[in-house]
N, CA, C and O atoms as a Tripos MOL2 file, in Angstrom:
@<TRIPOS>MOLECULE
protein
  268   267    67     0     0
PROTEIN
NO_CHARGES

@<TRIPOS>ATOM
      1 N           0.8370   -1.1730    0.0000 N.3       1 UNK1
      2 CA          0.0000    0.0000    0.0000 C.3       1 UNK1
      3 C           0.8810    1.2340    0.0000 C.2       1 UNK1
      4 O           1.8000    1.3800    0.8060 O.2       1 UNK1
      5 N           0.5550    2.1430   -0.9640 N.am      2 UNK2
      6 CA          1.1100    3.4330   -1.1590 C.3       2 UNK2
      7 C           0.6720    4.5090   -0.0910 C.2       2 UNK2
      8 O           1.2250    5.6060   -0.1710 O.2       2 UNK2
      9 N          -0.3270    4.2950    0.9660 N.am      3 UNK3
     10 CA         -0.5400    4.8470    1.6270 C.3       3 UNK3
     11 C          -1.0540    4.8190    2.4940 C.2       3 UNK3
     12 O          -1.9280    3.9940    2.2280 O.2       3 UNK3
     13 N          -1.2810    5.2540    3.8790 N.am      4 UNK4
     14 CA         -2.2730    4.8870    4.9500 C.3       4 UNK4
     15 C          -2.7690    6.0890    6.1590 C.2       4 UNK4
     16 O          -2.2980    7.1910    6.4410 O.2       4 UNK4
     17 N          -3.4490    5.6350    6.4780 N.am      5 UNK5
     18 CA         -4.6990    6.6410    7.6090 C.3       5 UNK5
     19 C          -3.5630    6.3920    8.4820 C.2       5 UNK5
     20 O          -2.8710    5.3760    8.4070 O.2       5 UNK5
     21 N          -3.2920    7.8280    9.7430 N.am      6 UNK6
     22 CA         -3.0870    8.0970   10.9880 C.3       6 UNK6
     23 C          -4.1560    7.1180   11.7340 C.2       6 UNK6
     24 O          -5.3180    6.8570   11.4240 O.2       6 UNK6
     25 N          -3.4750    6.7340   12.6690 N.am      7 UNK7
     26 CA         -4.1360    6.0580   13.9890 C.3       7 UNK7
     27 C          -4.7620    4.7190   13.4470 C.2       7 UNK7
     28 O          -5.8950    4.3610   13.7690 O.2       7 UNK7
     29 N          -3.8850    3.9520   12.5380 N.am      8 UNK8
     30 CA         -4.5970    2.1940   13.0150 C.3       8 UNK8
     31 C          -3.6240    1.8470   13.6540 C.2       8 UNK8
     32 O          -2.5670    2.4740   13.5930 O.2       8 UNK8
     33 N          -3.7530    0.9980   14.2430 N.am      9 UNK9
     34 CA         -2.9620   -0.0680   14.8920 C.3       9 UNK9
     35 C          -2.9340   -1.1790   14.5970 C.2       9 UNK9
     36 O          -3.9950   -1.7870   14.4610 O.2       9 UNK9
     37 N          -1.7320   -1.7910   14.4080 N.am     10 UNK10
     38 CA         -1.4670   -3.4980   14.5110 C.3      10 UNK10
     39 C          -0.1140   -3.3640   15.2900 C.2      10 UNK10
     40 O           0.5050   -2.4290   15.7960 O.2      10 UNK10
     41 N           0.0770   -4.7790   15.1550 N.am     11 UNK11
     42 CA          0.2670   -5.7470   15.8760 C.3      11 UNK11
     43 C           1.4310   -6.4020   15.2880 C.2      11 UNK11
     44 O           1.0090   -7.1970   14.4480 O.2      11 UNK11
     45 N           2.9440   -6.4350   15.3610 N.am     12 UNK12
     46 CA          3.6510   -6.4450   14.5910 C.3      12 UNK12
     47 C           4.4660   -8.0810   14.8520 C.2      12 UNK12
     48 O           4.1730   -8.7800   15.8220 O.2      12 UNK12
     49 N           5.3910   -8.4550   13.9240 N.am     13 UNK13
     50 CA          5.5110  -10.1290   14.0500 C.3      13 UNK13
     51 C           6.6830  -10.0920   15.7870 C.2      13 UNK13
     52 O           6.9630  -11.0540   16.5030 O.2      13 UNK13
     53 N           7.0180   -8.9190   15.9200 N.am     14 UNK14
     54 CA          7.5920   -9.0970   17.2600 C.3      14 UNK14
     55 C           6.6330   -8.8940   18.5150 C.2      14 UNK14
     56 O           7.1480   -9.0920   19.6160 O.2      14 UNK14
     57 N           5.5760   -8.5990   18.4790 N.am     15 UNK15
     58 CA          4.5890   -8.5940   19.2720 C.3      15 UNK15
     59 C           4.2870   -7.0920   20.0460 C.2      15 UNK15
     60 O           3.5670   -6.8680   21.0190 O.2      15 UNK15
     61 N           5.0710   -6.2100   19.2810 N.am     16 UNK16
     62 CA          4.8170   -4.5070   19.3530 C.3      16 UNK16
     63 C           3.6980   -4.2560   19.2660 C.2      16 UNK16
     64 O           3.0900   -5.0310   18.5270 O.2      16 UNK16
     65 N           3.0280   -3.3590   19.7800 N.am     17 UNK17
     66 CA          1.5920   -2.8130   19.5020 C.3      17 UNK17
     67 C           1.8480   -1.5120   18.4420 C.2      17 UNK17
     68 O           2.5800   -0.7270   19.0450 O.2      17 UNK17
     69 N           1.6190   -1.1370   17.4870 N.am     18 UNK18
     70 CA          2.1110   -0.0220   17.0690 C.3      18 UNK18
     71 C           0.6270    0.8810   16.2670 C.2      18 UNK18
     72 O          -0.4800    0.3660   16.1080 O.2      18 UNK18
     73 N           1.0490    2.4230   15.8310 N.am     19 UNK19
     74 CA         -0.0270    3.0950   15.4810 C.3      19 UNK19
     75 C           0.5720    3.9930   14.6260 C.2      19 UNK19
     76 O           1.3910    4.8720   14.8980 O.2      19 UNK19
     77 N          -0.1040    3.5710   13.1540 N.am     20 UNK20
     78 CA          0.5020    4.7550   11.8690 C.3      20 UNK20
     79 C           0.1960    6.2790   12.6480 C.2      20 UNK20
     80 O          -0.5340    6.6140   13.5810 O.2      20 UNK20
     81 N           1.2400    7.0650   11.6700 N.am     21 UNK21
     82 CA          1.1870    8.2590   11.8770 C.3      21 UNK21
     83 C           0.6870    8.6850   10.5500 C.2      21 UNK21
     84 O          -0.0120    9.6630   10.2830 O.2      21 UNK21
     85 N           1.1290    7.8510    9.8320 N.am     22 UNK22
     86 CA          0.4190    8.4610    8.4100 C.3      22 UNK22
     87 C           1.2020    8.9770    7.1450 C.2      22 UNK22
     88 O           0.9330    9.4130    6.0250 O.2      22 UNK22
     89 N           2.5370    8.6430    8.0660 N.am     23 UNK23
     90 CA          3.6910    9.2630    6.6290 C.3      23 UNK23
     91 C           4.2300    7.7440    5.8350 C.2      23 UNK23
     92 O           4.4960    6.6260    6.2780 O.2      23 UNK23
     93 N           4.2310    8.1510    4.9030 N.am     24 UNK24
     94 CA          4.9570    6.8300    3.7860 C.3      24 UNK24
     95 C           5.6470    7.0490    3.0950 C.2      24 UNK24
     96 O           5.4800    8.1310    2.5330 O.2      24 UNK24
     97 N           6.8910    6.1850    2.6560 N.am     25 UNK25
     98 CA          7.9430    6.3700    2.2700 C.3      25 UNK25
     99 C           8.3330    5.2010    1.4630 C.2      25 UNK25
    100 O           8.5320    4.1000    1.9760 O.2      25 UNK25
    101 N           8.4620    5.4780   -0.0200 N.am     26 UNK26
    102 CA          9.0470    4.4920   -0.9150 C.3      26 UNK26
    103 C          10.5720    4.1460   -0.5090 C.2      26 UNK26
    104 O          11.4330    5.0030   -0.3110 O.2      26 UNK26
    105 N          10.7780    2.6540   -0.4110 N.am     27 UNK27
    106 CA         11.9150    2.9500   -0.8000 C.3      27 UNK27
    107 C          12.4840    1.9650   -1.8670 C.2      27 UNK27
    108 O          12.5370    0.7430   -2.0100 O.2      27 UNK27
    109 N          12.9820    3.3470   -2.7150 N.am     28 UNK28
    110 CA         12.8550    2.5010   -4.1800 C.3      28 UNK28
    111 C          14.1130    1.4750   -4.5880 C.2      28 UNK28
    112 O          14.0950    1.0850   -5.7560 O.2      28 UNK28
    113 N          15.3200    0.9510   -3.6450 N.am     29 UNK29
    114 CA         15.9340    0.0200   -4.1370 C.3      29 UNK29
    115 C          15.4740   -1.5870   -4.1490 C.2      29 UNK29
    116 O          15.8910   -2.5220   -4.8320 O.2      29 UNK29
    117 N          14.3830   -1.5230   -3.0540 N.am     30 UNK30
    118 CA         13.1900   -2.9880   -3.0020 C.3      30 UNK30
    119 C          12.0170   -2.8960   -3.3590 C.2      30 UNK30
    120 O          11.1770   -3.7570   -3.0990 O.2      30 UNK30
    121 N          11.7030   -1.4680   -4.2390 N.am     31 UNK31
    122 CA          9.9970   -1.5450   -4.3210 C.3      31 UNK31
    123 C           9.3780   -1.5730   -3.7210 C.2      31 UNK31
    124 O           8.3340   -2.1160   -4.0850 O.2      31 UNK31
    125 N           9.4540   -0.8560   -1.8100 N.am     32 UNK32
    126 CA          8.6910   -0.9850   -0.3750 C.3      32 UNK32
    127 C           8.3650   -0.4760   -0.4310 C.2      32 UNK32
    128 O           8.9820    0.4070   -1.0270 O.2      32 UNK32
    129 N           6.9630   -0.1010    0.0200 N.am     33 UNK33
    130 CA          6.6900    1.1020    0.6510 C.3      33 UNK33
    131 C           6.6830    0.8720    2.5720 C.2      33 UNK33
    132 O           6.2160   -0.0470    3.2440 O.2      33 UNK33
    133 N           7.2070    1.7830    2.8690 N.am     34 UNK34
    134 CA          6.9760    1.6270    4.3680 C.3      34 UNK34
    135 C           6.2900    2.8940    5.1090 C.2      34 UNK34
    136 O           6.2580    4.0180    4.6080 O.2      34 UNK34
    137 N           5.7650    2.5710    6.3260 N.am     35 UNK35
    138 CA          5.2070    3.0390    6.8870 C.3      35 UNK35
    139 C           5.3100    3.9680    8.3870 C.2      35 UNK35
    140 O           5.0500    3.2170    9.3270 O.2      35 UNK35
    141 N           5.6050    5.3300    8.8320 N.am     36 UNK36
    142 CA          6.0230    5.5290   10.0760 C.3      36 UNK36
    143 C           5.0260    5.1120   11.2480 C.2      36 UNK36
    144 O           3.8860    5.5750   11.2780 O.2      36 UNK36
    145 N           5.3980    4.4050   12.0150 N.am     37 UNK37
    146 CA          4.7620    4.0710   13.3170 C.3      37 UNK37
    147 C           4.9360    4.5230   14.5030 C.2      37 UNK37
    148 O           6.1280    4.5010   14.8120 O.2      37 UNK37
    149 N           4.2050    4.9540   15.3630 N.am     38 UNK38
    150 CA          4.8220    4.6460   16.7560 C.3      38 UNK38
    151 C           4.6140    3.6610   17.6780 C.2      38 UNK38
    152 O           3.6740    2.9330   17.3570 O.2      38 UNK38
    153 N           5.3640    3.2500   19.1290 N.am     39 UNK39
    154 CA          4.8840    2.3330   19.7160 C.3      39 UNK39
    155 C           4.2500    2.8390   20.6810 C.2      39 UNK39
    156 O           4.6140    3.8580   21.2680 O.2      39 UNK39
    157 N           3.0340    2.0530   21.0010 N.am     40 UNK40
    158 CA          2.0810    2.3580   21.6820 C.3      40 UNK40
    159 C           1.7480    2.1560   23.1930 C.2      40 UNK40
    160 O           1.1420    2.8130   24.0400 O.2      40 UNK40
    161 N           2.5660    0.6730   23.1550 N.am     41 UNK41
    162 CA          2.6240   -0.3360   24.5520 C.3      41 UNK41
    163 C           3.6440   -0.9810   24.7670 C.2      41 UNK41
    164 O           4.3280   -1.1950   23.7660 O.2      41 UNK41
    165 N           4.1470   -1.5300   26.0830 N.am     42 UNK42
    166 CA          5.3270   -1.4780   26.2380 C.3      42 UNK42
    167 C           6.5960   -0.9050   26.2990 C.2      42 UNK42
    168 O           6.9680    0.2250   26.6160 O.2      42 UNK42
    169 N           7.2570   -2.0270   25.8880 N.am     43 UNK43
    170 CA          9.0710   -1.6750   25.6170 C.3      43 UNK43
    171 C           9.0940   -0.3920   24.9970 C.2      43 UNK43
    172 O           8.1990   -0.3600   24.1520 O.2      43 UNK43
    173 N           9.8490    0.8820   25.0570 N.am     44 UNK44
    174 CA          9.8570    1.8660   23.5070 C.3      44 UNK44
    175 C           8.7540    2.2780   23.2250 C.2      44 UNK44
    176 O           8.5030    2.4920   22.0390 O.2      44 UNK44
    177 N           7.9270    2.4750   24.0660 N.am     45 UNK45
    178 CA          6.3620    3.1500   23.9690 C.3      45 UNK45
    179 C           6.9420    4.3860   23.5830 C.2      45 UNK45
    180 O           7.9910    4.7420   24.1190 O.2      45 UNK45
    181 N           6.4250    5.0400   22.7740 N.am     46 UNK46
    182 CA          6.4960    6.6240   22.5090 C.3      46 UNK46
    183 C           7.6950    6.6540   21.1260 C.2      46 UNK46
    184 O           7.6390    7.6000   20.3400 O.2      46 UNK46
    185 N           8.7260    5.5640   20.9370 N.am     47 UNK47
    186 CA          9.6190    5.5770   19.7130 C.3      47 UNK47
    187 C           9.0280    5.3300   18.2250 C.2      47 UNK47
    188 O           8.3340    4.3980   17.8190 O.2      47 UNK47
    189 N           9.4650    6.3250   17.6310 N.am     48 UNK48
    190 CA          8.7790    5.9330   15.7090 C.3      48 UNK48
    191 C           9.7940    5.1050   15.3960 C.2      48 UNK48
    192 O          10.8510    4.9680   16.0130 O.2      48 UNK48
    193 N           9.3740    4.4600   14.2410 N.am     49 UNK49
    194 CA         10.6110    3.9130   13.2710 C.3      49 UNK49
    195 C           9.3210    3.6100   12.0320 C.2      49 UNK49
    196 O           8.1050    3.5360   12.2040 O.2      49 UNK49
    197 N           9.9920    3.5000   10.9780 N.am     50 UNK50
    198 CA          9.6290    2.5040    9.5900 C.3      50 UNK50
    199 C           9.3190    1.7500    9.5110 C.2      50 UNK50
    200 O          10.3100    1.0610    9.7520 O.2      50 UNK50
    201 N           8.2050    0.8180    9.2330 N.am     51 UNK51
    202 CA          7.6720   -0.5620    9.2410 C.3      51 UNK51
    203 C           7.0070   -0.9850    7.9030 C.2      51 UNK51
    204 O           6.2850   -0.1670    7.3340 O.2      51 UNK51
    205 N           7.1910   -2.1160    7.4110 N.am     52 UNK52
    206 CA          6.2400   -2.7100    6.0010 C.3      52 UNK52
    207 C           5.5910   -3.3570    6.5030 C.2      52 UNK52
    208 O           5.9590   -4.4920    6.8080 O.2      52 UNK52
    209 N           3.9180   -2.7210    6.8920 N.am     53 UNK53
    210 CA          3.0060   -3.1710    7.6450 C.3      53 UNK53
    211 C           2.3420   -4.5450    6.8360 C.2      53 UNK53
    212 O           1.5160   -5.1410    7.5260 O.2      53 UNK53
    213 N           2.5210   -4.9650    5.8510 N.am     54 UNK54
    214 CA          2.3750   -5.9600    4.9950 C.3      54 UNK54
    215 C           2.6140   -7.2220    5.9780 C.2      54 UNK54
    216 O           1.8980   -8.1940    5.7370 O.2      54 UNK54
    217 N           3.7910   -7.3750    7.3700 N.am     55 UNK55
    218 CA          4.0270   -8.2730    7.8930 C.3      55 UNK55
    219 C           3.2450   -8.3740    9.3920 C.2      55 UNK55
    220 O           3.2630   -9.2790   10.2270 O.2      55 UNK55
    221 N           2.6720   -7.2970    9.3840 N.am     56 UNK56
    222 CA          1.5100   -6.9880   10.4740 C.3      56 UNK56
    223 C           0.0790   -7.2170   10.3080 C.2      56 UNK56
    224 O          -0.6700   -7.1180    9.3360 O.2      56 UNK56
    225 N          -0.1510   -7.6680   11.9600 N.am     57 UNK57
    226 CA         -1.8730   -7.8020   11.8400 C.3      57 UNK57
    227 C          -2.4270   -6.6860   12.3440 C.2      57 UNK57
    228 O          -2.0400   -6.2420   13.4240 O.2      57 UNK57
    229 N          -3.2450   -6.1880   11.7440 N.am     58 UNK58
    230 CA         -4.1280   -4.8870   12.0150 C.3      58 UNK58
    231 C          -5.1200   -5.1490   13.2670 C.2      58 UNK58
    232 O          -5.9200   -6.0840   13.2390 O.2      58 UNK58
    233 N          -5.0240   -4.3140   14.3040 N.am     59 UNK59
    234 CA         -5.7440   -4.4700   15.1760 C.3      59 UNK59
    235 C          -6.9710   -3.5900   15.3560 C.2      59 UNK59
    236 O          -6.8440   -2.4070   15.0400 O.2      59 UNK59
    237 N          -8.4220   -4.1100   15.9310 N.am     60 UNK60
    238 CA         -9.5660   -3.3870   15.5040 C.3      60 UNK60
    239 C          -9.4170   -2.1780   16.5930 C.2      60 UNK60
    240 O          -8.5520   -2.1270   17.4670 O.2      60 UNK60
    241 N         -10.4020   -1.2580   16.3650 N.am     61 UNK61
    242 CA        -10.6950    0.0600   17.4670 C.3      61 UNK61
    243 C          -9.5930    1.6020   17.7400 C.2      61 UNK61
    244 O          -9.7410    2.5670   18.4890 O.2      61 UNK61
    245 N          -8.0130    1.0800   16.3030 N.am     62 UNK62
    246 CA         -7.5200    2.1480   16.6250 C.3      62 UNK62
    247 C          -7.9690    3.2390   16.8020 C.2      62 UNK62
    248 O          -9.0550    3.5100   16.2910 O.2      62 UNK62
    249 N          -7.1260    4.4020   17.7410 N.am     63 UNK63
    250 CA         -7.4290    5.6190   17.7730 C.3      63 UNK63
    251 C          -6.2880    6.6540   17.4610 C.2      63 UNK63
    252 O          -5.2110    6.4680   18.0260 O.2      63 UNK63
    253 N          -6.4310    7.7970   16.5590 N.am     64 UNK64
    254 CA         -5.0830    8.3200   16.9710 C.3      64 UNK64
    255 C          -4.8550    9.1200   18.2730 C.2      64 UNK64
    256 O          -5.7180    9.7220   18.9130 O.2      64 UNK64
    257 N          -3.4740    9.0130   18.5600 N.am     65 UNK65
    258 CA         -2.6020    9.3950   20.0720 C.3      65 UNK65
    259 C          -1.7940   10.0860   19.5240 C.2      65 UNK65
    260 O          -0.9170   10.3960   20.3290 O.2      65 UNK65
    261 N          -1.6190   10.5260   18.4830 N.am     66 UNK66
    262 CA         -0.1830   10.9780   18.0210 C.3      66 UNK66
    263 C          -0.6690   12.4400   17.2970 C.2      66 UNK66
    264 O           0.1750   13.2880   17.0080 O.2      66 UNK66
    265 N          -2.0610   12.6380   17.0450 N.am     67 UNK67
    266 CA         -2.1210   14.6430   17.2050 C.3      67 UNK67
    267 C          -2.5680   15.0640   18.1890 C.2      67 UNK67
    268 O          -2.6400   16.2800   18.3640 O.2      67 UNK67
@<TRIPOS>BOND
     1     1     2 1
     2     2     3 1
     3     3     4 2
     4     3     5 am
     5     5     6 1
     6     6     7 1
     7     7     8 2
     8     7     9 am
     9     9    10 1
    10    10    11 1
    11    11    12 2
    12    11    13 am
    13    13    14 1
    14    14    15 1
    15    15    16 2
    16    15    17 am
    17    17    18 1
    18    18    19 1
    19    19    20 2
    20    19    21 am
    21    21    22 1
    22    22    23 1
    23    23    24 2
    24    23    25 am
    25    25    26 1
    26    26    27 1
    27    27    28 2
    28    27    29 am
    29    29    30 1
    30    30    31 1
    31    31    32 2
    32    31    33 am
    33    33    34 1
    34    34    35 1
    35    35    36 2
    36    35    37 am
    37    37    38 1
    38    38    39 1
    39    39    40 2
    40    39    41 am
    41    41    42 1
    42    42    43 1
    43    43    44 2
    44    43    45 am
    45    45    46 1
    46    46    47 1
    47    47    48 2
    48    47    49 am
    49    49    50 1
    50    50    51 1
    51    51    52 2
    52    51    53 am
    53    53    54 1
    54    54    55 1
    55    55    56 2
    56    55    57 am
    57    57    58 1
    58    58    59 1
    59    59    60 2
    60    59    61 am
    61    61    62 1
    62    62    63 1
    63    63    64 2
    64    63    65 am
    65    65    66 1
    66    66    67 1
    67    67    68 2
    68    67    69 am
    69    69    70 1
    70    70    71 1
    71    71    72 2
    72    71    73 am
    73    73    74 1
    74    74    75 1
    75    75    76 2
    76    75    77 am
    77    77    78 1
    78    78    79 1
    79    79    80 2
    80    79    81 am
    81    81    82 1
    82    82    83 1
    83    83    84 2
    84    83    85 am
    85    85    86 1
    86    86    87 1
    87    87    88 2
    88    87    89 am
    89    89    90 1
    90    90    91 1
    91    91    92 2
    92    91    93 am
    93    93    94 1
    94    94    95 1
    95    95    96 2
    96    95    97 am
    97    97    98 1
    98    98    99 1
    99    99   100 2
   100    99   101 am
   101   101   102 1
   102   102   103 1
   103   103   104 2
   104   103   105 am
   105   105   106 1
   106   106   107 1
   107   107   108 2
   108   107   109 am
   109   109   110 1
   110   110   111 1
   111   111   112 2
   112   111   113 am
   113   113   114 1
   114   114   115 1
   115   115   116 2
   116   115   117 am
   117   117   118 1
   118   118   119 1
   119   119   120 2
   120   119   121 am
   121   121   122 1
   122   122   123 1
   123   123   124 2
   124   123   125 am
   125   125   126 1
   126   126   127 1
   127   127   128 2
   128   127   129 am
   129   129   130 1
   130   130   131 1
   131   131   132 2
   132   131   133 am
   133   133   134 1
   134   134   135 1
   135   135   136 2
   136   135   137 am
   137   137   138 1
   138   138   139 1
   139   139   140 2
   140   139   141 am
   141   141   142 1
   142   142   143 1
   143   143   144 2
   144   143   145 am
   145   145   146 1
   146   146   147 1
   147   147   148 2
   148   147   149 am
   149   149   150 1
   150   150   151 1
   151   151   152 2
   152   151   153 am
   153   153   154 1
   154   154   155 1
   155   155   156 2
   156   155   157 am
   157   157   158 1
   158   158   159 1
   159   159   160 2
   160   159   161 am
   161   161   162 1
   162   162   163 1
   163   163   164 2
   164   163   165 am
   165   165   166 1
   166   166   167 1
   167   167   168 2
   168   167   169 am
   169   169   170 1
   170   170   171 1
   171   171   172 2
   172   171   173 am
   173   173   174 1
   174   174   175 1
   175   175   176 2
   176   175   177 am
   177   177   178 1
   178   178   179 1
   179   179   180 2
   180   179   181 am
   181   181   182 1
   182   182   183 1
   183   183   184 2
   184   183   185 am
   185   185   186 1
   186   186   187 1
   187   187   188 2
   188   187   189 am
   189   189   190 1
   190   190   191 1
   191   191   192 2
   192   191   193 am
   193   193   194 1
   194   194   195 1
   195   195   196 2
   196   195   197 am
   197   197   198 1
   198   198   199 1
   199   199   200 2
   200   199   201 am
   201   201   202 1
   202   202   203 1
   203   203   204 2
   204   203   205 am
   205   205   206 1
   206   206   207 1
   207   207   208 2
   208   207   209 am
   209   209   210 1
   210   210   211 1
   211   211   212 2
   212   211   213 am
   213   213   214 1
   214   214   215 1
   215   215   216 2
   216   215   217 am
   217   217   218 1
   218   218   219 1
   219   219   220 2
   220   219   221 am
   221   221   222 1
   222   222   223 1
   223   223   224 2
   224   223   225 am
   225   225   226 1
   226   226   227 1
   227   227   228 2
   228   227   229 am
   229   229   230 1
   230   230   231 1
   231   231   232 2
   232   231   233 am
   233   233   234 1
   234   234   235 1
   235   235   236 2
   236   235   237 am
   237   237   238 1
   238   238   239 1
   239   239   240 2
   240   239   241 am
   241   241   242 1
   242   242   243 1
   243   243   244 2
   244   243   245 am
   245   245   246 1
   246   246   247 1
   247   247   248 2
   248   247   249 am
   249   249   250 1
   250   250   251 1
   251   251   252 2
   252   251   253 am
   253   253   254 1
   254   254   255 1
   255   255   256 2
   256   255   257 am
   257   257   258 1
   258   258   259 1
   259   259   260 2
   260   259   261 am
   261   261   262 1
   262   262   263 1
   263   263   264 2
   264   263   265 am
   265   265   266 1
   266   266   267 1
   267   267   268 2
@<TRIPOS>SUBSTRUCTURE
     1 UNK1         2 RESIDUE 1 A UNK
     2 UNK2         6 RESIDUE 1 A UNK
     3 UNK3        10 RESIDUE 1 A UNK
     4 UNK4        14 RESIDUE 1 A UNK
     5 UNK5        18 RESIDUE 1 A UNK
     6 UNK6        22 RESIDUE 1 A UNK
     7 UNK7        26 RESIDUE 1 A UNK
     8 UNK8        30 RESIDUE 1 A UNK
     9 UNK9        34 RESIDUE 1 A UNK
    10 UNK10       38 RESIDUE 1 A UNK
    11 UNK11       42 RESIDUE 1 A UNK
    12 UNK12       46 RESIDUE 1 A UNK
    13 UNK13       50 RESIDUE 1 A UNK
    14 UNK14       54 RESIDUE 1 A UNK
    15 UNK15       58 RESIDUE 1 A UNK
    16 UNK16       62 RESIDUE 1 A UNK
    17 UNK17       66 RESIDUE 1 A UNK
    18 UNK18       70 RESIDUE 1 A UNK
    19 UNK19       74 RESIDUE 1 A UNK
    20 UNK20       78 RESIDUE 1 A UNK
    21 UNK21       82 RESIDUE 1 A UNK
    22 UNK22       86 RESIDUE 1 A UNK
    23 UNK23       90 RESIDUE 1 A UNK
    24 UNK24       94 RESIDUE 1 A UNK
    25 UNK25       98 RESIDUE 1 A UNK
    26 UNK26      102 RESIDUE 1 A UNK
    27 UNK27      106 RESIDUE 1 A UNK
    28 UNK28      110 RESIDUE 1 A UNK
    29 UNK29      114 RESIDUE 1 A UNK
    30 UNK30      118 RESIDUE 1 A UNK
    31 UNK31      122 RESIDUE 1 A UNK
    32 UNK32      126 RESIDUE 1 A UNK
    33 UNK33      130 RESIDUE 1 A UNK
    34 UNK34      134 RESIDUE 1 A UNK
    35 UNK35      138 RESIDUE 1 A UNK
    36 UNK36      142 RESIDUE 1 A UNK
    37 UNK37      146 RESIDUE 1 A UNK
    38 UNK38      150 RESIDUE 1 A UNK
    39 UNK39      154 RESIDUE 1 A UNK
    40 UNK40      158 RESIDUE 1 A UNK
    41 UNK41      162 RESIDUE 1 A UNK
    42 UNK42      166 RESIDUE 1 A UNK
    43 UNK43      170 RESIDUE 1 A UNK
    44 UNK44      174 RESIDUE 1 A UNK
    45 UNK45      178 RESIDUE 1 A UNK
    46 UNK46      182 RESIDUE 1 A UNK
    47 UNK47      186 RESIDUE 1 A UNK
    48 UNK48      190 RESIDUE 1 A UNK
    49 UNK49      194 RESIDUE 1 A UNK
    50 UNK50      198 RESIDUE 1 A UNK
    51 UNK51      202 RESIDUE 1 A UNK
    52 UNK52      206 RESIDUE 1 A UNK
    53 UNK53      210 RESIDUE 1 A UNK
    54 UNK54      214 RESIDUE 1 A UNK
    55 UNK55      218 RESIDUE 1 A UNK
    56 UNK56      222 RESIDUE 1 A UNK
    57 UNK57      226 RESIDUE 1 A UNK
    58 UNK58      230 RESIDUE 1 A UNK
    59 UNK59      234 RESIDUE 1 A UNK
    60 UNK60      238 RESIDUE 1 A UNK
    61 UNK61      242 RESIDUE 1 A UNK
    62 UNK62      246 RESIDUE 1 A UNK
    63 UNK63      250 RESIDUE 1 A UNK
    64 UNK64      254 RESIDUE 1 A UNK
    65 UNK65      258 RESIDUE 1 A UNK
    66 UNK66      262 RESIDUE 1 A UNK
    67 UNK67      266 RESIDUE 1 A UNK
């Protein structure tokens, strides 16, 4: 996906809770698109990084926390 809504959440294969912010970013030497996240719960609650939510399960009821 070339793009995505602020505030869903999934659920990532390390067991992060995380929540788009809404920025996306090709990156064109693999044809990715990735996604900025933050973490929501736990470990690194409050840290962004890049994610190809493609390997994530989307979790129901997000909200955004991040405006």
């Amino acid at each position: 996906m070339n793009s995505i809504e602020p505030g869903l959440r999934f659920k990532t294969i390390g067991g992060l809770i995380v929540e788009t912010t809404g920025q996306t970013q090709l990156i064109h030497s693999v044809d990715v698109y990735v996604h900025e996240v933050v973490i929501v719960e736990g470990v690194g609650k409050g840290n962004k990084y890049l994610h190809n939510l493609d390997s994530a399960e989307q979790l129901q009821g997000g909200f955004s926390s991040t405006t």
